[in-house]
Residue frames relative to the residue before (quaternion, step in Angstrom):
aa qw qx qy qz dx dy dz
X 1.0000 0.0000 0.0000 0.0000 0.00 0.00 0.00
X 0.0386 0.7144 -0.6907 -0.1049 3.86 -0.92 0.76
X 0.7759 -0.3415 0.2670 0.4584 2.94 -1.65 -0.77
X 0.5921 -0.7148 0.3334 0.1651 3.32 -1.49 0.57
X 0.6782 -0.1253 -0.1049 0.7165 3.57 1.99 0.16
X 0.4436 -0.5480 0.4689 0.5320 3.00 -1.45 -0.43
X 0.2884 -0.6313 0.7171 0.0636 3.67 -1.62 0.04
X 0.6471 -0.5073 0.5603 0.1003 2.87 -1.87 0.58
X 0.6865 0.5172 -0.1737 0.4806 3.03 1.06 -0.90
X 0.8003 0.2837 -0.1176 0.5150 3.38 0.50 -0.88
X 0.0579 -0.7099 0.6941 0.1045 4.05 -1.00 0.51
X 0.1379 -0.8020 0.5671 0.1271 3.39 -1.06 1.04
X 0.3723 -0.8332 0.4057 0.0511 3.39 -1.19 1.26
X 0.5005 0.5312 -0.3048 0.6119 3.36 2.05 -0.77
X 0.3139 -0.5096 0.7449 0.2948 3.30 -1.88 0.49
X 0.7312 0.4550 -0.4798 0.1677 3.03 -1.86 0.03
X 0.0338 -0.8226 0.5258 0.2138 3.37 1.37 -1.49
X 0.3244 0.7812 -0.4010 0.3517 3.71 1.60 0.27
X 0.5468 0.7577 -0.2577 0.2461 3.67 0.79 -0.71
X 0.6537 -0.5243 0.4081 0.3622 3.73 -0.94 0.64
X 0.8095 -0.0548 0.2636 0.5217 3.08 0.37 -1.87
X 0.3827 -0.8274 0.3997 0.0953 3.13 -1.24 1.48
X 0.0439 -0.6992 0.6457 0.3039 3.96 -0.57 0.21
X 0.3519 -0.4895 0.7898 0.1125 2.75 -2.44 0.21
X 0.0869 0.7816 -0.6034 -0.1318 3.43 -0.62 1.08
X 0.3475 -0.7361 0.5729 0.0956 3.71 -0.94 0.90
X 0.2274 -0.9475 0.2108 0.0777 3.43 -0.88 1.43
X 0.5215 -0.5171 0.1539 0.6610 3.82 0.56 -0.22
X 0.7293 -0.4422 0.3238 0.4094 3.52 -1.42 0.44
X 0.7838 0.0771 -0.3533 0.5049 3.62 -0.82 1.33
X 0.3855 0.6956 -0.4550 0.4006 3.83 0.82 0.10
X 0.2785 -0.5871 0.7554 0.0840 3.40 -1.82 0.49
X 0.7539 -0.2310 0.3983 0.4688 3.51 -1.90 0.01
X 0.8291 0.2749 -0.3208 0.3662 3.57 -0.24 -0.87
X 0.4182 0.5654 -0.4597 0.5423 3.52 0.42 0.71
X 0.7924 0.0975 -0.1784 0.5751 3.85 0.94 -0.24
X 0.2587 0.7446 -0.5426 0.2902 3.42 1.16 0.62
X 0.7907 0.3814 -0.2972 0.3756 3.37 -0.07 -1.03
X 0.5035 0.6602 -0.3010 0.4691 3.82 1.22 -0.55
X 0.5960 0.5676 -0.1150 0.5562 3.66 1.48 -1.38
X 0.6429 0.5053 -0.2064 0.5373 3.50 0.96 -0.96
X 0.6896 0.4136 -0.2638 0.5327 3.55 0.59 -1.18
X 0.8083 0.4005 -0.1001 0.4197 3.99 0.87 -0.24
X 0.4370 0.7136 -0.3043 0.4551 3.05 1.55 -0.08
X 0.6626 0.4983 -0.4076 0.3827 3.68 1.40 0.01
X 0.7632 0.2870 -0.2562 0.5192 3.04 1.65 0.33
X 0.6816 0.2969 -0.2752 0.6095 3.70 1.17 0.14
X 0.1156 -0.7008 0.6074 0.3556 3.42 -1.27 -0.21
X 0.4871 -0.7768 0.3983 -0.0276 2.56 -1.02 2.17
X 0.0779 0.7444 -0.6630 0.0154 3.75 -1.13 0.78
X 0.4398 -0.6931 0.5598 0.1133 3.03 -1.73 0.77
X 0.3036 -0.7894 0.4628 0.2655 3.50 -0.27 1.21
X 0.0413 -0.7797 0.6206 0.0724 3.94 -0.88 0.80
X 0.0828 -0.6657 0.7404 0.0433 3.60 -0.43 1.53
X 0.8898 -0.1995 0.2862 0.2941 2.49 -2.59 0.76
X 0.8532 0.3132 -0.2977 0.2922 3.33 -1.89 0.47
X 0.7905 0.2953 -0.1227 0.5224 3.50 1.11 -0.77
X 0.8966 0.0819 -0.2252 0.3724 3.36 -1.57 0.79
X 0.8182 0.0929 -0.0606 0.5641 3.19 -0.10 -0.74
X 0.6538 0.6532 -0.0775 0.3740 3.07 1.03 -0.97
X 0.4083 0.8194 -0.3677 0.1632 3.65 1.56 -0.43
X 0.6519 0.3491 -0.3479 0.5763 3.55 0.95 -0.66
X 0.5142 0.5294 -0.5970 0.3147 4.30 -0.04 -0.03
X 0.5882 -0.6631 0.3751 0.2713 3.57 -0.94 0.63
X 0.4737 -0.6240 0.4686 0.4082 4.01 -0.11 0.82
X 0.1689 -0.7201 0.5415 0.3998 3.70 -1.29 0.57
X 0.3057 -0.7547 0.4798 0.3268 3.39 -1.07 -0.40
X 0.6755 0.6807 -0.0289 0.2821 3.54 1.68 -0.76
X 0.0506 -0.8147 0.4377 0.3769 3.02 1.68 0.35
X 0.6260 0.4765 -0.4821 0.3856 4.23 -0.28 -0.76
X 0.8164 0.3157 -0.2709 0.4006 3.29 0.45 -0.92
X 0.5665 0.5194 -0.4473 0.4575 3.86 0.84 0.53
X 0.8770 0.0589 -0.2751 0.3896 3.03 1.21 -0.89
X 0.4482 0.4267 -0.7493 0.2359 2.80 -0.21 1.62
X 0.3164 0.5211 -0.6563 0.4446 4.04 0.66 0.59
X 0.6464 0.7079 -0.2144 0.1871 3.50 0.32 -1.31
X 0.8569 0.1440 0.0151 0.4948 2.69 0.96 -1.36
X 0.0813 0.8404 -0.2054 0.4949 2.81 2.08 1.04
X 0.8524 0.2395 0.1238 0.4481 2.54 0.03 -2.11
X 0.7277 0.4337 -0.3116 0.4305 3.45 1.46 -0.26
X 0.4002 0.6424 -0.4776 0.4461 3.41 1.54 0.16
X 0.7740 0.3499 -0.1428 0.5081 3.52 0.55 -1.57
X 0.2045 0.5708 -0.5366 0.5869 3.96 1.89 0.64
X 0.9215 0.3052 -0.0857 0.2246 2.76 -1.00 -1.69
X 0.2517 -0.8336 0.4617 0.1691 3.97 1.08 -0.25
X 0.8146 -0.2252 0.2566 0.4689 3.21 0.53 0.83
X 0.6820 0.4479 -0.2993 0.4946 3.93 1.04 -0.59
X 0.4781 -0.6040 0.4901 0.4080 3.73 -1.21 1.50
X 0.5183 -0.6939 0.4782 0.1456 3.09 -2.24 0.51
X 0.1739 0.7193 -0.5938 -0.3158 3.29 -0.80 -1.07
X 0.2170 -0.7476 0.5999 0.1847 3.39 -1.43 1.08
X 0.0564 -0.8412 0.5368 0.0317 3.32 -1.25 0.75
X 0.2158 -0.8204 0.5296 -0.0020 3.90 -0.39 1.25
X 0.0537 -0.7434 0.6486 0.1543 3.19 -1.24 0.81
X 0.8056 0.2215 0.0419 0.5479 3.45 -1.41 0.47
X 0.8583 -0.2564 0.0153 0.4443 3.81 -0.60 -0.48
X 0.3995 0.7030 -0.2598 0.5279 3.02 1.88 -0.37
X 0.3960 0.5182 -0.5187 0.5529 3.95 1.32 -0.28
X 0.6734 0.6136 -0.3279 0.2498 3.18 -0.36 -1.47
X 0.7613 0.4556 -0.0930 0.4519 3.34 0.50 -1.83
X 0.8155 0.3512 -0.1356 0.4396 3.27 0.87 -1.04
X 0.4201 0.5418 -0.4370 0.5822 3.41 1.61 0.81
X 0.5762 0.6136 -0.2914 0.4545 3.70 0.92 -1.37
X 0.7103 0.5788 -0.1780 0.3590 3.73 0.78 -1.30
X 0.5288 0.7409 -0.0596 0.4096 2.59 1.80 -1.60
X 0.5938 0.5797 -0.2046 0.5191 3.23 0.88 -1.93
X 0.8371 0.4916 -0.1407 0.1942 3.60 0.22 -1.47
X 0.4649 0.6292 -0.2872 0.5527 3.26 1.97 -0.90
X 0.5990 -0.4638 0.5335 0.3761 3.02 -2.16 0.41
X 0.4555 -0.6811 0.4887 0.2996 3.56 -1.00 0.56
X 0.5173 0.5779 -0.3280 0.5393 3.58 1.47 0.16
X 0.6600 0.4633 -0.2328 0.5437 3.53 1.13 -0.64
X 0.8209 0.3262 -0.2239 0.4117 3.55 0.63 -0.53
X 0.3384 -0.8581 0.3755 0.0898 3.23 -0.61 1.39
X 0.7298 0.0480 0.0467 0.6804 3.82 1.33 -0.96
X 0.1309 -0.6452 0.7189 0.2229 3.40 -1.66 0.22
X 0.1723 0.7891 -0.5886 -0.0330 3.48 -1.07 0.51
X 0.1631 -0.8564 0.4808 -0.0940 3.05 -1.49 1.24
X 0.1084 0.9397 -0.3222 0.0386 3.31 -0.76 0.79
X 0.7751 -0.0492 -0.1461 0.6127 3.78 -0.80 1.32
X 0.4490 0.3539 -0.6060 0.5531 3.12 0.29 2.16
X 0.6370 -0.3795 0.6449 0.1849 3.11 -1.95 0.71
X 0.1994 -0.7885 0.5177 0.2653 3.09 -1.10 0.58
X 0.6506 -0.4804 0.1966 0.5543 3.91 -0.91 1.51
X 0.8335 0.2875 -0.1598 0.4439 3.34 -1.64 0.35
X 0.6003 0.6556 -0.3567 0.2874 3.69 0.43 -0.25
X 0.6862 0.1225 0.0042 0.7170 2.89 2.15 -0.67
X 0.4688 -0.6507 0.5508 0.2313 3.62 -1.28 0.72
X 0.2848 -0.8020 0.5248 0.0150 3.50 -0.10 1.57
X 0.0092 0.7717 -0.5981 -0.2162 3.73 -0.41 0.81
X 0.5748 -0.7177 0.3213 0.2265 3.31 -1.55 0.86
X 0.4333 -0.7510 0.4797 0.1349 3.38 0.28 1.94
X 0.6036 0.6384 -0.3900 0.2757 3.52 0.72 -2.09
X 0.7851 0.3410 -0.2545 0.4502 3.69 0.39 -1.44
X 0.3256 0.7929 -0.4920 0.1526 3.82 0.61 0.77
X 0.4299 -0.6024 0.3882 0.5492 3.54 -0.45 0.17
X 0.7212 -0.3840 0.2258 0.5305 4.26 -1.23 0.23
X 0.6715 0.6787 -0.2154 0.2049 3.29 0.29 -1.05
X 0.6484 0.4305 -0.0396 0.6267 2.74 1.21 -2.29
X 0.7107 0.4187 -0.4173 0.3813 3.89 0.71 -0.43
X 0.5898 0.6050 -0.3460 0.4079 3.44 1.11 -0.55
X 0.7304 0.4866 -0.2347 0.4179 3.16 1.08 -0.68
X 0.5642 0.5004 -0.3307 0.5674 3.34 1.45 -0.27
X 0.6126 0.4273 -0.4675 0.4728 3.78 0.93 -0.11
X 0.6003 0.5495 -0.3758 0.4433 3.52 0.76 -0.97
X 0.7461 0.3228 -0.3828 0.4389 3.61 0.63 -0.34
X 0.5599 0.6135 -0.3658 0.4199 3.32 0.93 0.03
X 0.3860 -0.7391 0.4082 0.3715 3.41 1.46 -0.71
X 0.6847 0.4691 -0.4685 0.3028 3.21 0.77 0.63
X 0.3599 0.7949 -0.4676 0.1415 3.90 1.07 0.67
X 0.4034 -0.7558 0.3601 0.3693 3.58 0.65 0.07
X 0.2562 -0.6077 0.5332 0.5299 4.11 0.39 -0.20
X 0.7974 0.3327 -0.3202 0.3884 3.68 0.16 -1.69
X 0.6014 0.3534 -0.5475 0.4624 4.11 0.26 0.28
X 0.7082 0.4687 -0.4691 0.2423 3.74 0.34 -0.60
X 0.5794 0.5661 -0.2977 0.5051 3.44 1.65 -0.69
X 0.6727 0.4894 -0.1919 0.5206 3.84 1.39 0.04
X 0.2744 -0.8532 0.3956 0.2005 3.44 0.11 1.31
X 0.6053 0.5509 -0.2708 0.5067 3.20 1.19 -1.19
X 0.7888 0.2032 -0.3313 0.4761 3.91 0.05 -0.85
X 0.5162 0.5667 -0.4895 0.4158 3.97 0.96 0.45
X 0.6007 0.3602 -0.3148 0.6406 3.85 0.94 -0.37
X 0.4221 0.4295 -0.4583 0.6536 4.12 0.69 0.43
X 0.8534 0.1329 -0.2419 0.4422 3.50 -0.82 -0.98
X 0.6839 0.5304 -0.4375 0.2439 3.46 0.14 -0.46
X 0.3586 0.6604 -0.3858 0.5352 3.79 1.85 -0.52
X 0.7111 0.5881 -0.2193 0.3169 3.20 0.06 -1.95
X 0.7412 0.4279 -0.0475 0.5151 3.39 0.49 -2.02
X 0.6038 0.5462 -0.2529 0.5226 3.61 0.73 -0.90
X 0.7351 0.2991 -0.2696 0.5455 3.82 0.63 -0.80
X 0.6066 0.4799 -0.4145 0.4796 3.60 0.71 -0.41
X 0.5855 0.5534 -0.3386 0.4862 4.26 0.69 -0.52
X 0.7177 0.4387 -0.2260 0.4913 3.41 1.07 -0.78
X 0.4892 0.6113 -0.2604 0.5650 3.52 1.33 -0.44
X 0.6824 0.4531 -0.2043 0.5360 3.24 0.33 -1.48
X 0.8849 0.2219 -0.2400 0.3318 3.86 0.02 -1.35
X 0.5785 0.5569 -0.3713 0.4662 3.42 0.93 -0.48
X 0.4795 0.6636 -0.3509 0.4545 3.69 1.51 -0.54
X 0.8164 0.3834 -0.0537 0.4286 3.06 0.34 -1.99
X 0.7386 0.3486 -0.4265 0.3885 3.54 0.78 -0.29
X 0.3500 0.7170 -0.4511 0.3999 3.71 1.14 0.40
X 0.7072 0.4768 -0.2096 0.4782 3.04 1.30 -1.18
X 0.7724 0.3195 -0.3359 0.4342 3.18 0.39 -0.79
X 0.3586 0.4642 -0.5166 0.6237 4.21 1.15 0.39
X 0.8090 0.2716 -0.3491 0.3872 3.27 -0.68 -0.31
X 0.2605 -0.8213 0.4598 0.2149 3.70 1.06 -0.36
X 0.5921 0.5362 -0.2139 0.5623 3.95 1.09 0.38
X 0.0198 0.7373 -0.6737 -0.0452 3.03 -1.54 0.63
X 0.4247 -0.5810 0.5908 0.3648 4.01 -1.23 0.46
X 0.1967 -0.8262 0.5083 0.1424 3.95 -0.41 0.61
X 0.2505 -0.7894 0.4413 0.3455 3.61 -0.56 0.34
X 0.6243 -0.5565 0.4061 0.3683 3.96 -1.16 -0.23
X 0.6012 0.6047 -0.4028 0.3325 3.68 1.17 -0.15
X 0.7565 -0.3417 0.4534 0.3245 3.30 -1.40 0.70
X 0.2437 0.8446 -0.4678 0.0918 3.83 -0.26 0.56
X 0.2155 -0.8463 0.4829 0.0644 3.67 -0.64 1.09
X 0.0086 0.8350 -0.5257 -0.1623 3.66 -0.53 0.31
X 0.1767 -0.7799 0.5873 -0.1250 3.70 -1.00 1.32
X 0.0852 -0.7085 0.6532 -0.2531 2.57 -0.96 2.13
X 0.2242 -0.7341 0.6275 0.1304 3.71 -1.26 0.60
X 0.5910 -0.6159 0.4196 0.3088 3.84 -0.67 2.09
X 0.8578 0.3547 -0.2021 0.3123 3.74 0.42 -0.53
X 0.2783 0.7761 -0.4362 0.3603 3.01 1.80 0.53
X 0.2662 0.7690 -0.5690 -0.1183 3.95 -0.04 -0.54
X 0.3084 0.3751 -0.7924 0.3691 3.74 -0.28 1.81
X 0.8683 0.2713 -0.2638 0.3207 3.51 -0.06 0.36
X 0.1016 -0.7613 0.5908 0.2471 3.24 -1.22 0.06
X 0.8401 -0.4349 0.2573 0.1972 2.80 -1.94 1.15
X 0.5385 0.7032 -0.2022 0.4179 3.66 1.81 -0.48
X 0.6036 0.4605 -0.1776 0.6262 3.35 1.51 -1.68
X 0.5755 0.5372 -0.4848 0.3810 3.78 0.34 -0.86
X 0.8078 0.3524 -0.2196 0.4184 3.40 0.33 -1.57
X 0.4320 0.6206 -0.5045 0.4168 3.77 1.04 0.23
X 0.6767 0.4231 -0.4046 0.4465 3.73 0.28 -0.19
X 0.3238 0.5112 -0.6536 0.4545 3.63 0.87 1.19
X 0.7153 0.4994 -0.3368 0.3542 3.54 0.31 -0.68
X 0.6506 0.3266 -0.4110 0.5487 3.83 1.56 0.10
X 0.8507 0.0558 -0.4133 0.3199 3.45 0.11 1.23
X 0.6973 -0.4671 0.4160 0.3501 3.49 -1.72 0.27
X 0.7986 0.3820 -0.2633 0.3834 3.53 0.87 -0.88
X 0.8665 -0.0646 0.1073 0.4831 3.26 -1.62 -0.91
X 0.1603 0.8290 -0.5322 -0.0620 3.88 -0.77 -0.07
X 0.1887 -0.7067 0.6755 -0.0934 3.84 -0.49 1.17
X 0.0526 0.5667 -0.8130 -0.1230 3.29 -1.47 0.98
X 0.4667 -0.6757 0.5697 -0.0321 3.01 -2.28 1.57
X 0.3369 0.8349 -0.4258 -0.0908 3.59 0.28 0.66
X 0.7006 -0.5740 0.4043 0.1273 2.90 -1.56 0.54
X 0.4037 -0.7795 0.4309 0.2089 3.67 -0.55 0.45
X 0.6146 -0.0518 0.0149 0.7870 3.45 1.69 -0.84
X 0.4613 0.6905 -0.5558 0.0386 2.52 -2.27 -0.39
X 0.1428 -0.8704 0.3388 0.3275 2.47 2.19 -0.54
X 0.8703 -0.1567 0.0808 0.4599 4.21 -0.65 -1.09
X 0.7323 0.4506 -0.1044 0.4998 3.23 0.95 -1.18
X 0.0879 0.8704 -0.4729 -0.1051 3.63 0.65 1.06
X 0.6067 0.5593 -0.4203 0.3774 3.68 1.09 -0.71
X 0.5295 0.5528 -0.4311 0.4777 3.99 1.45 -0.17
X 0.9332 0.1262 0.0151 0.3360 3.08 0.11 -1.32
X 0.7982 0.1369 -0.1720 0.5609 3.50 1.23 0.74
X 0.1392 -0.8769 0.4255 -0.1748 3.40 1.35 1.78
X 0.6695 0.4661 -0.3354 0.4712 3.77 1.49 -0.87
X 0.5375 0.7097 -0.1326 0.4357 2.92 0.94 -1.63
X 0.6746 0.4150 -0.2399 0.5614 3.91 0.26 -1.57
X 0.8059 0.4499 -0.3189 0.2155 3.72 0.17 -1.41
X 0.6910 0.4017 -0.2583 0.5427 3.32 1.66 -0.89
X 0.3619 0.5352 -0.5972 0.4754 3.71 1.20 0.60
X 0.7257 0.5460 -0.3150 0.2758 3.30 0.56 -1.05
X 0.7271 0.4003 -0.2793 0.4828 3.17 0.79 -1.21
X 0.6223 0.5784 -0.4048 0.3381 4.09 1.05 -0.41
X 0.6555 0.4277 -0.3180 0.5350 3.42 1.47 -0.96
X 0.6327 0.4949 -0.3971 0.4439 4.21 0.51 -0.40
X 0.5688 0.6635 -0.4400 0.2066 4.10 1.22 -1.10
X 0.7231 0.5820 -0.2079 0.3085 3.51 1.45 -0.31
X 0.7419 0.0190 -0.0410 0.6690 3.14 0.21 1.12
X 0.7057 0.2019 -0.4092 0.5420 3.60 1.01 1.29
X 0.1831 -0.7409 0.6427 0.0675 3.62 -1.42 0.67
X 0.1361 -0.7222 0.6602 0.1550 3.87 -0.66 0.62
């Protein structure tokens, strides 16, 4: 059994499409697929791997940005049932892409979904997110650049900086208006899947406290995986490293 069409939504990175079980890797806030390509690659001997491309980017430039996290994921998780054809998943988020790819999570048959993994994010609610999104340009730009996601060659590029900055700007607003719901309401619905969370010791946007909060979004096994370097951006700069975190924190209480 493979997948059941292609989609917009999904970019596949394994050949064969022959595989048991499929991931879905979800990227940080203004990213495309190729931001979790190389992560997909490093895993692809055991999953067939896709790269999730939401609205606004790459191909995708004219589709409207979401802002709503309920209402994406349920397109999401939509579109990855009738993805995935019947074959279990695993969802995996970086960075804001946690978020999203927990949310998705929630929505699936708990028979269909095999792992959650996550990485260099807080888990939702663990922290009171202020809402950066509604900054003036400046002050937001500068709050991505510290975040690490400013490109040099878009910031030196007016034209593809008023592109990403829509893009990235609607995805912050998603993300915070998301997360601070959560942490007002103080609760989360957890799912049942094996779930791993992966952080690198030299990150410092986080602390070691929020990491281990994402026990509280599921029922099952849960392992946090940390890293020694790599600092924030682990699918950039430590794709080997990240994949066999993955598979060490998911080996419990899952088989592909």
């Amino acid at each position: 059994m493979g997948t059941n069409t292609k989609s917009r939504w999904f970019v596949g990175v394994s050949p064969g499409g022959n595989k048991s079980c499929a991931l879905y890797a979800f990227p940080h806030a203004g990213a495309g697929s190729t931001a979790v390509r190389r992560l997909c690659t490093e895993l692809a001997d055991e999953f067939d791997t896709f790269g999730v491309r939401l609205p606004g980017r790459e191909s995708r430039l004219s589709d409207p940005v979401e802002t709503v996290m309920a209402e994406l994921a349920d397109k999401l998780a939509d579109e990855l049932v009738r993805h995935a054809d019947g074959r279990p998943v695993v969802l995996y988020g970086h960075c804001a892409g946690s978020a999203i790819a927990y949310e998705v999570a929630r929505r699936l048959d708990p028979a269909q979904l095999r792992g959650l993994a996550v990485s260099s994010h807080p888990a939702p609610g663990s922290i009171r997110r202020e809402p950066t999104w509604a900054l003036p340009r400046a002050d937001f730009l500068r709050q991505v650049e510290t975040d690490g996601y400013l490109p040099p060659q878009i910031l030196g590029n007016e034209e593809m900086l008023e592109i990403y900055e829509a893009v990235v700007r609607a995805d912050y607003e998603l993300i915070e208006t998301y997360e601070l719901a959560l942490f007002e309401r103080g609760s989360v619905d957890p799912v049942s899947a094996p779930t791993v969370a992966v952080f690198s010791r030299d990150d410092h946007t986080m602390e070691r406290a929020h990491i281990d909060a994402w026990s509280a979004f599921t029922t099952g096994p849960f392992q946090v995986v940390p890293l020694e370097s790599g600092g924030h951006d682990l699918p950039g700069t430590q794709p080997v490293e990240l994949a066999r975190a993955v598979r060490q924190g998911l080996k419990t209480g899952f088989s592909v």
